[in-house]
C-alpha positions in Angstrom: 0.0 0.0 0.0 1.1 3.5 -0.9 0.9 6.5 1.5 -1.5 8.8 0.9 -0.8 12.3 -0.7 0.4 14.8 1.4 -2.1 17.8 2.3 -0.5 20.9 1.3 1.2 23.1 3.6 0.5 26.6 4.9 2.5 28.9 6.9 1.0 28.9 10.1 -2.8 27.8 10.6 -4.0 27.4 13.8 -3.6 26.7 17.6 -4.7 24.8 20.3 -6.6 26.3 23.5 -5.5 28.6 26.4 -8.6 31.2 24.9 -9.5 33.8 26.3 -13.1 32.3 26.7 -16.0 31.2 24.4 -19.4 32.2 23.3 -21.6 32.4 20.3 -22.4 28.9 19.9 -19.3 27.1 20.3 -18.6 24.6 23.3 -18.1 26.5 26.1 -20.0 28.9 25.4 -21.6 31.7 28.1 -25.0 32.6 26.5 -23.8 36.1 27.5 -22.9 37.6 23.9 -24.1 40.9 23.1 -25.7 40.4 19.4 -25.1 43.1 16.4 -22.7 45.4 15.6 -19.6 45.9 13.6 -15.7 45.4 13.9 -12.6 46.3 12.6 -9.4 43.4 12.4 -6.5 43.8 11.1 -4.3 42.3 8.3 -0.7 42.0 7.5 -1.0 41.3 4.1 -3.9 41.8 1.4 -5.7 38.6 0.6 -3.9 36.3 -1.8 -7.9 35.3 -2.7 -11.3 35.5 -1.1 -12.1 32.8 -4.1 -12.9 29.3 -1.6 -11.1 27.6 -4.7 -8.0 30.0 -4.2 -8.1 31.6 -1.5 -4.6 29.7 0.9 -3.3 32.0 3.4 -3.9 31.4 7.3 -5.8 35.2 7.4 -8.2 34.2 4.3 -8.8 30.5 5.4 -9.8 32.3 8.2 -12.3 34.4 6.9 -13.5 31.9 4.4 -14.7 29.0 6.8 -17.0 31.5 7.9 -18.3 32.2 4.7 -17.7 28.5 2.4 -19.2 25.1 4.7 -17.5 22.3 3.0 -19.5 18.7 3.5 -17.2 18.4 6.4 -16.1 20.5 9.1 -14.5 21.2 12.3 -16.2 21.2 16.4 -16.5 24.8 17.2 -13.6 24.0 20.1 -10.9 24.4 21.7 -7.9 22.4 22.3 -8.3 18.8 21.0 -11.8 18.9 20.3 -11.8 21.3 17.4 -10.4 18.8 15.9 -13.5 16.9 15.6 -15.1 16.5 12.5 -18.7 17.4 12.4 -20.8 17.3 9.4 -21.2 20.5 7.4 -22.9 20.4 4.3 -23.1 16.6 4.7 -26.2 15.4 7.0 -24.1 12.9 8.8 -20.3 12.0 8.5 -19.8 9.7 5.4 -20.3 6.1 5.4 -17.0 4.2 4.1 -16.7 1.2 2.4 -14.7 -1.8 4.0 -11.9 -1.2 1.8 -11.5 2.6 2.8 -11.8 3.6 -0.8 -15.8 5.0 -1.5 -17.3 7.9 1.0 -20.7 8.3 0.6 -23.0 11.0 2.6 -26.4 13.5 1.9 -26.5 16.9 1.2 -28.6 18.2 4.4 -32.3 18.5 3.1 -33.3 22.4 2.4 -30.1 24.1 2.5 -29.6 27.0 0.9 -26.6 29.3 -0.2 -26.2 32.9 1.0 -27.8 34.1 -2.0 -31.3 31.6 -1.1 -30.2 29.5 -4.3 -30.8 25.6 -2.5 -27.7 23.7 -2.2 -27.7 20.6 -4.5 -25.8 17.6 -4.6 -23.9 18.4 -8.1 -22.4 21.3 -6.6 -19.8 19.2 -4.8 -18.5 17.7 -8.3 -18.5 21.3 -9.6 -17.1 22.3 -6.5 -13.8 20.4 -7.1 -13.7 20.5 -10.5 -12.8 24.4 -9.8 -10.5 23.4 -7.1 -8.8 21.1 -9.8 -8.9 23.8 -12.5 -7.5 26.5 -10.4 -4.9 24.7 -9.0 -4.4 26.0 -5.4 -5.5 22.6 -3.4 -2.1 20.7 -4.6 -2.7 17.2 -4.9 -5.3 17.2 -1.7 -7.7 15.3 -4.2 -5.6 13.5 -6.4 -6.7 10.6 -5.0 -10.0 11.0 -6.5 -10.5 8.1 -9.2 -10.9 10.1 -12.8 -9.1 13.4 -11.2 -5.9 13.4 -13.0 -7.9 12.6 -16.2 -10.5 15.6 -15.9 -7.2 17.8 -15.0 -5.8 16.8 -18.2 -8.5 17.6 -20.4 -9.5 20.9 -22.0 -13.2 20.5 -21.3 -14.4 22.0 -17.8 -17.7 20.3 -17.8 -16.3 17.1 -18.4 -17.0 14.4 -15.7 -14.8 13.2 -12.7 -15.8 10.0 -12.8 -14.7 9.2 -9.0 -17.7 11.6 -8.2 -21.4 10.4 -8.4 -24.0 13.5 -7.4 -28.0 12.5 -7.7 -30.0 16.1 -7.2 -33.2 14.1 -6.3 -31.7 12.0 -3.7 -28.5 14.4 -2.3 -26.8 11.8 -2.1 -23.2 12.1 -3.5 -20.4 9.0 -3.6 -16.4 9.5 -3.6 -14.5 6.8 -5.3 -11.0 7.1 -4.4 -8.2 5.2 -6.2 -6.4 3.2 -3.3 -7.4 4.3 1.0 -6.6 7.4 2.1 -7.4 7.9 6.4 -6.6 11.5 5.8 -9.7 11.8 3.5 -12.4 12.7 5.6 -10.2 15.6 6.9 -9.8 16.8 2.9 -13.5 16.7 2.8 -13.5 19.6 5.4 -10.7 21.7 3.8 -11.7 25.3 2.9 -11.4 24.3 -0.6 -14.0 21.8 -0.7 -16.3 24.5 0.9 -19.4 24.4 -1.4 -20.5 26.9 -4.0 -23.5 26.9 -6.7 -22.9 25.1 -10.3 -24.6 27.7 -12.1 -23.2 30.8 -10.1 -19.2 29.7 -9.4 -17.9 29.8 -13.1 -13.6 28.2 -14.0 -12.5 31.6 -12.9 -10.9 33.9 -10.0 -13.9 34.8 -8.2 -12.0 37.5 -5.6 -13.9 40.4 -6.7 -16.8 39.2 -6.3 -17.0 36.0 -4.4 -19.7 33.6 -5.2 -22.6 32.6 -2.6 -21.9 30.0 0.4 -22.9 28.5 3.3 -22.1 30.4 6.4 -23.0 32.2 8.9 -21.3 35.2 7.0 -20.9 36.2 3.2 -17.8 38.3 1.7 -18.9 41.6 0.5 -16.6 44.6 -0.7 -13.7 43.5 -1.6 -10.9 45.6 -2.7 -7.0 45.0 -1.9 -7.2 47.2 1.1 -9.9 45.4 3.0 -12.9 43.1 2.8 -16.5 43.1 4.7 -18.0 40.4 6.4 -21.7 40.4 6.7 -23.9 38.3 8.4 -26.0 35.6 6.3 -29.8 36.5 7.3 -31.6 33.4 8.0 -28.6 30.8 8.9 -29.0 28.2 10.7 -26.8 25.0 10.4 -26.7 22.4 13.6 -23.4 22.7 15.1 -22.4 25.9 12.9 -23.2 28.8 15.0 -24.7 31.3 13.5 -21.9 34.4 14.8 -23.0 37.3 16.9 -21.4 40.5 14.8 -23.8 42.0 12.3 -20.3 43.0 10.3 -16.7 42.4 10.4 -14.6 44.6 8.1 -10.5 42.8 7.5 -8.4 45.7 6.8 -4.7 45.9 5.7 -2.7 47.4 8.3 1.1 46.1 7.4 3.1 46.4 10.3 2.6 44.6 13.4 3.4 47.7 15.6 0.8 49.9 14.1 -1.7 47.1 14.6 -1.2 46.6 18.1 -1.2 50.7 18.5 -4.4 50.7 16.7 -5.5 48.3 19.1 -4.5 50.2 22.3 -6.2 53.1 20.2 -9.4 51.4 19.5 -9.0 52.3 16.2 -8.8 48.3 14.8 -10.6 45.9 16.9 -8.5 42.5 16.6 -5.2 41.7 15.8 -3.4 38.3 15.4 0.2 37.3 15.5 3.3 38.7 16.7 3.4 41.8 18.9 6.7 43.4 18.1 8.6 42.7 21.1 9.1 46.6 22.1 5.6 46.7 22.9 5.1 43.2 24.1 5.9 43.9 28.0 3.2 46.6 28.1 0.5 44.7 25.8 1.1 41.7 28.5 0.7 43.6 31.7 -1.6 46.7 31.5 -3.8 44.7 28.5 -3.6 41.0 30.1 -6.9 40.6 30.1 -7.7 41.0 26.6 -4.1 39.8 25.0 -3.2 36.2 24.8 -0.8 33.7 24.1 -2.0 30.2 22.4 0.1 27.6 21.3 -0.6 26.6 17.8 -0.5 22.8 16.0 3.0 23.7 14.7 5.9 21.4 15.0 9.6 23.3 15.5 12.2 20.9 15.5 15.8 20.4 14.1 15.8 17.9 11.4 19.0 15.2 11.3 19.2 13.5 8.0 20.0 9.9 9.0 21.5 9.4 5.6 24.3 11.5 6.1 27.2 11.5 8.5 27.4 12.5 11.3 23.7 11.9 12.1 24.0 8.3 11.1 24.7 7.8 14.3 22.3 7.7 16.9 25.1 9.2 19.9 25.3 12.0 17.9 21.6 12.0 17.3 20.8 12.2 20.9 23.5 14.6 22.1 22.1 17.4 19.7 18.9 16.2 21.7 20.6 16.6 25.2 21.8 19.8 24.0 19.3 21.6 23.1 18.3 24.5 25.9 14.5 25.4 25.0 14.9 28.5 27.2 17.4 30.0 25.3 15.1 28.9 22.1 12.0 30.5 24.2 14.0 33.7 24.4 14.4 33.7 20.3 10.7 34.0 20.2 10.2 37.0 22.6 8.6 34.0 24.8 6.2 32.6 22.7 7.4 28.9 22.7 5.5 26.3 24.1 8.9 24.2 25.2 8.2 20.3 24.3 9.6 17.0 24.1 7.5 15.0 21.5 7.4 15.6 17.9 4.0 15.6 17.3 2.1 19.1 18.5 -0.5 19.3 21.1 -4.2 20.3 20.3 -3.5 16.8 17.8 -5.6 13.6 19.1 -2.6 11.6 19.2 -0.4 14.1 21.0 0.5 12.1 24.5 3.3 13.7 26.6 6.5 12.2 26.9 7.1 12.5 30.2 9.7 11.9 31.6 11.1 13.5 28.3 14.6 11.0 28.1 16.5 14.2 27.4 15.0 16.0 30.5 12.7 18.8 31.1 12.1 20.4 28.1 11.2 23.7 30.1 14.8 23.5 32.3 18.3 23.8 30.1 20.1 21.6 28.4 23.2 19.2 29.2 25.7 20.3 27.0 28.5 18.3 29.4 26.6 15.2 28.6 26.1 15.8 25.5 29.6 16.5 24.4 30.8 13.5 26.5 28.4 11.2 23.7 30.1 13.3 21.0 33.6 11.8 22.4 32.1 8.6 22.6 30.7 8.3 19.2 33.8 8.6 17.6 32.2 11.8 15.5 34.1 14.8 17.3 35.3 17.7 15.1 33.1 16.7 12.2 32.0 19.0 9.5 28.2 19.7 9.6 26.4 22.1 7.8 23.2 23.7 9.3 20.4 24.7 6.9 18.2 27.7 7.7 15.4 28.7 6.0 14.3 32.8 5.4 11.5 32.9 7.4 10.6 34.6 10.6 13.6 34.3 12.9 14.7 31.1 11.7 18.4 32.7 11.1 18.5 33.3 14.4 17.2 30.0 15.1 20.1 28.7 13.0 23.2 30.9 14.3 21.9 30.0 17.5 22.0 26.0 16.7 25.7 26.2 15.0 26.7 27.4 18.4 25.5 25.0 20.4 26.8 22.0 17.6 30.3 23.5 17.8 30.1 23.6 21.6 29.1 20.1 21.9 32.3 19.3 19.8 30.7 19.5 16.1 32.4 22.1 13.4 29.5 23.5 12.3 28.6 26.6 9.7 24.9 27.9 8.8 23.4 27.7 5.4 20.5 29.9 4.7 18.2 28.7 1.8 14.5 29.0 0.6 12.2 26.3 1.7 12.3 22.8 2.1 13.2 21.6 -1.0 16.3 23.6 -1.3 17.5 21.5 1.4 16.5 18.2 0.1 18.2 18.8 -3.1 21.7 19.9 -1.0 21.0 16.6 1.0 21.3 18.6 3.5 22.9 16.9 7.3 20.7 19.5 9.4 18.8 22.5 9.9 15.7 24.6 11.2 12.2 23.3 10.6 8.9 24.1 11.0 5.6 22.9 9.6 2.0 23.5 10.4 -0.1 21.0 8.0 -3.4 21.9 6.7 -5.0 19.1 8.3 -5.2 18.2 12.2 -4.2 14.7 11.6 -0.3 13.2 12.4 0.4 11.4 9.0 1.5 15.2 7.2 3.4 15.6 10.1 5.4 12.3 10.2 5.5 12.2 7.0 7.8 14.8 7.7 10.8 12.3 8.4 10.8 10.5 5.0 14.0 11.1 3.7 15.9 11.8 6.9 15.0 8.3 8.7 16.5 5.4 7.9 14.5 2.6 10.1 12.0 0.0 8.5 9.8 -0.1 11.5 9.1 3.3 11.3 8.1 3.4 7.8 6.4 0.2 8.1 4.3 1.6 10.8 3.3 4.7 9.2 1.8 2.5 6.5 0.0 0.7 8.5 -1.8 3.2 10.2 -2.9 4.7 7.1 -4.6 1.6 6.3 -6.0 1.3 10.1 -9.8 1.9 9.7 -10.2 2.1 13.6 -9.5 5.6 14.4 -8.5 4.7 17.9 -6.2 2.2 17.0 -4.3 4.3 14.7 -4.7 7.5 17.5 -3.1 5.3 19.9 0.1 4.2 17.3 0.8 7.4 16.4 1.0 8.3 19.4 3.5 5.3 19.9 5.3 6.2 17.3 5.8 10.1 18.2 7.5 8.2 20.9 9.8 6.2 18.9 10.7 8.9 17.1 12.0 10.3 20.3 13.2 7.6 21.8 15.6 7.1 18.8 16.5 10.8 18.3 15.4 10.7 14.4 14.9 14.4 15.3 15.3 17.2 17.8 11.6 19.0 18.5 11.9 22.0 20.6 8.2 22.9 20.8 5.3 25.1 19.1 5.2 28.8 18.6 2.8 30.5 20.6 0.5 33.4 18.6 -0.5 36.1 20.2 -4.3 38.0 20.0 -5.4 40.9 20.9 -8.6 43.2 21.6 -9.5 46.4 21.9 -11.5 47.8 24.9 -14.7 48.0 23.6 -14.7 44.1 22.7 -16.3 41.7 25.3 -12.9 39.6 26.2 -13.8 37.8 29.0 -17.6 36.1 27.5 -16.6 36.2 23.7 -13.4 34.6 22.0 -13.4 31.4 21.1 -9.7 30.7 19.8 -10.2 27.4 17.5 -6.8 24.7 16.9 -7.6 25.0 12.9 -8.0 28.6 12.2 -7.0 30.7 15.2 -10.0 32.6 16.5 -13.6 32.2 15.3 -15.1 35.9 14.3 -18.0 34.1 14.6 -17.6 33.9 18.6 -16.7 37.5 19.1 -19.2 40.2 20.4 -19.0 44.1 21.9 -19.2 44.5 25.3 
């Protein structure tokens, strides 16, 4: 059996819990939200596309799972739990055959798009078709029998023939070529959100984005900002159905004049880093509207196993023993989440390693120990080259790293490159890495370590739990095998960054923010005071 295809990546999705509370429908929720009303949040960058086909970057996905219900989607939760799927658009979750290979489900009776058009089966098949066409999904439904045929033909209207829609019945049926356990989680994926045949044409939609099913619609769009408005009449079990009348995204470029709108009240919402001048004040006069969450991304030093010195699993383990997370902590103003296990939290087969074999991960490192297994490996005073990558302070990351291998007895330089395959074509022996997949499941994330780990038990276990069709049997090996990953040092995680939010005074903090693992917070849980 084959793996299945890899979920694309995106910078950095979403988080796990630590909100500041919940309301508006999701678990958790107070009851207390103040209804109507408009806000103002701010964005660092103007939307690569408010098209659900196109649309890819963490801000936008944001937006648009408001606005685009796929059959699929997440628990309105925190933590663990918003990993969930629910059904969307789909009445139940799909049934599956015994082989893993055909999802079947209903298009919920009487649903209707934004725009009052009724949401019919068909629109799913027409609803990938664009994805296919427009090519921003990657190979998330490649897997689809007939797909690479339709994507090679001319003709949009011709069929997929994976994908059987009946209008009279709902019903639709997904033949995939070979199993895929990361499937149902593709059927929730922004892209797959659902938009009408006859209104959704083989084009970028952006200006005017097509009708949905949301508790919101997109409205206004220019390059400076898009509107939010609420969808009158919504009402989807499990969906809720968002307590601002209006929510306006607005370009605002540097993090500093976004937090200073904030404290201002002239933006409403801000997410990410708060530049770190301003961070000490924004923690302590503003605590109780600013706050931290740690996100489902996995930071970690790769070691290729394929190269020297990292063929060796002293060496391995030393960087391991090494490592001083506080130091790291320090490189992010704070905002790590320290952690042993490769696997983030928020993921349901995240279990703590604890103890962690190379101690505390929020304590230092052993550097004395670690050298000492340098000496004993036989490796001292080799060359190793660290790889870096250009984004947000992973230089740093990586001047910091070639430090601590040439302490530990390694003679190490940095390498700075762009993206992951720069390294893979250098064959590189180590570097920075960091990863937030698209999906809340563990195979994108241990897929990771093809290429870098040489061990057949490893590999033969990862296939094998992507033909497990008991979820909690294959929950409870990944989790096993985020700890043999450890255990053998195949690499060195150091935790998950921590991203901040903010509000402004006039927002109702303490009843209305529901921060969700997936997307970061739900502007469908936020309310005035």
């Amino acid at each position: 059996m084959s793996l299945p295809r890899k979920p694309t990546v995106c910078a950095v999705a979403g988080a796990a819990c630590l909100a500041l509370g919940a309301c508006g429908g999701g678990e958790g929720a107070s009851g207390d939200a103040r209804k109507g009303g408009s806000i103002i949040v701010a964005a660092t960058a103007p939307p690569d596309a408010l098209d659900p086909a196109l649309g890819r970057s963490p801000q936008v996905r944001q937006a648009l799972w408001l606005a685009y219900t796929p059959p699929l989607t997440y628990r309105r939760s925190e933590g663990a739990k918003g990993t969930e799927l629910i059904p969307g658009v789909a009445d139940e979750l799909p049934e599956v055959s015994e082989d893993g290979t055909r999802y079947s489900f209903k298009v919920r009776e009487g649903l209707r798009y934004s725009d009052r058009t009724p949401v019919r089966a068909s629109d799913f098949e027409h609803t990938i078709k664009r994805v296919i066409r427009l090519g921003a999904a990657g190979s998330s439904y490649d897997g689809i029998q007939g797909v690479e045929e339709y994507a090679a033909q001319t003709a949009e209207a011709a069929d997929i023939t994976g994908i059987d829609a009946d209008d009279g019945t709902r019903e639709v049926t997904v033949q995939l070529t070979e199993r895929d356990a990361t499937f149902e989680h593709k059927l929730a994926l922004g892209f797959a959100g659902m938009v009408p045949a006859a209104k959704a044409p083989f084009e970028d939609l952006t200006r005017s984005p097509p009708p949905g099913v949301g508790p919101y619609r997109i409205t206004n769009s220019t390059p400076r900002e898009f509107v939010m408005v609420q969808t009158r009449g919504f009402d989807l079990p499990g969906i809720p159905e968002g307590n601002l009348q209006r929510i306006t995204t607005r370009v605002v470029k540097e993090e500093s004049s976004q937090a200073r709108g904030v404290i201002a009240g002239g933006l409403d919402y801000m997410q990410g880093r708060v530049p770190v001048a301003l961070l000490p004040e924004v923690r302590s006069k503003y605590k109780d509207r600013y706050a931290e969450h740690p996100t489902l991304s996995s930071l970690y030093f790769f070691l290729n196993q394929r190269t020297p010195p990292f063929d060796n699993g002293k060496v391995r383990k030393a960087v391991n023993l090494a490592l001083d997370k506080r130091s790291l902590s320090r490189l992010f103003a704070g905002r790590l989440e320290p952690r042993c296990n490769f696997l983030p939290g928020g993921l349901a087969a995240h279990r703590p390693i604890d103890p962690c074999p190379y101690g505390d991960p929020g304590f230092n490192g052993d550097p004395e120990r670690a050298r000492q297994l340098i000496e004993d490996s036989g490796e001292e005073g080799k060359a190793v080259t660290v790889f870096a990558g250009t984004a947000a302070n992973h230089r740093d990351i990586g001047r910091y790293y070639t430090r601590l291998l040439d302490k530990i007895g390694l003679e190490a330089r940095l390498k700075v490159v762009r993206g992951l395959e720069g390294r893979r074509r250098a064959r590189a022996q180590t570097g920075v890495e960091s990863f937030v997949a698209e999906i809340p499941h563990p195979f994108p994330y241990m897929s990771l370590l093809e290429g870098d780990v040489l061990d057949s038990e490893v590999e033969e276990r990862l296939v094998e739990l992507t033909g497990e069709p008991d979820e909690e049997v294959a929950t409870e090996g990944y989790a096993e095998l985020d700890r043999l990953v450890v255990d053998k040092a195949y690499a060195a995680p150091f935790g998950a960054e921590r991203l901040g939010t903010f509000l402004s005074e006039r927002m109702d903090a303490e009843n209305c923010s529901l921060f969700h693992p997936v997307y970061g917070t739900d502007y469908s849980s936020l309310c005035l005071r």
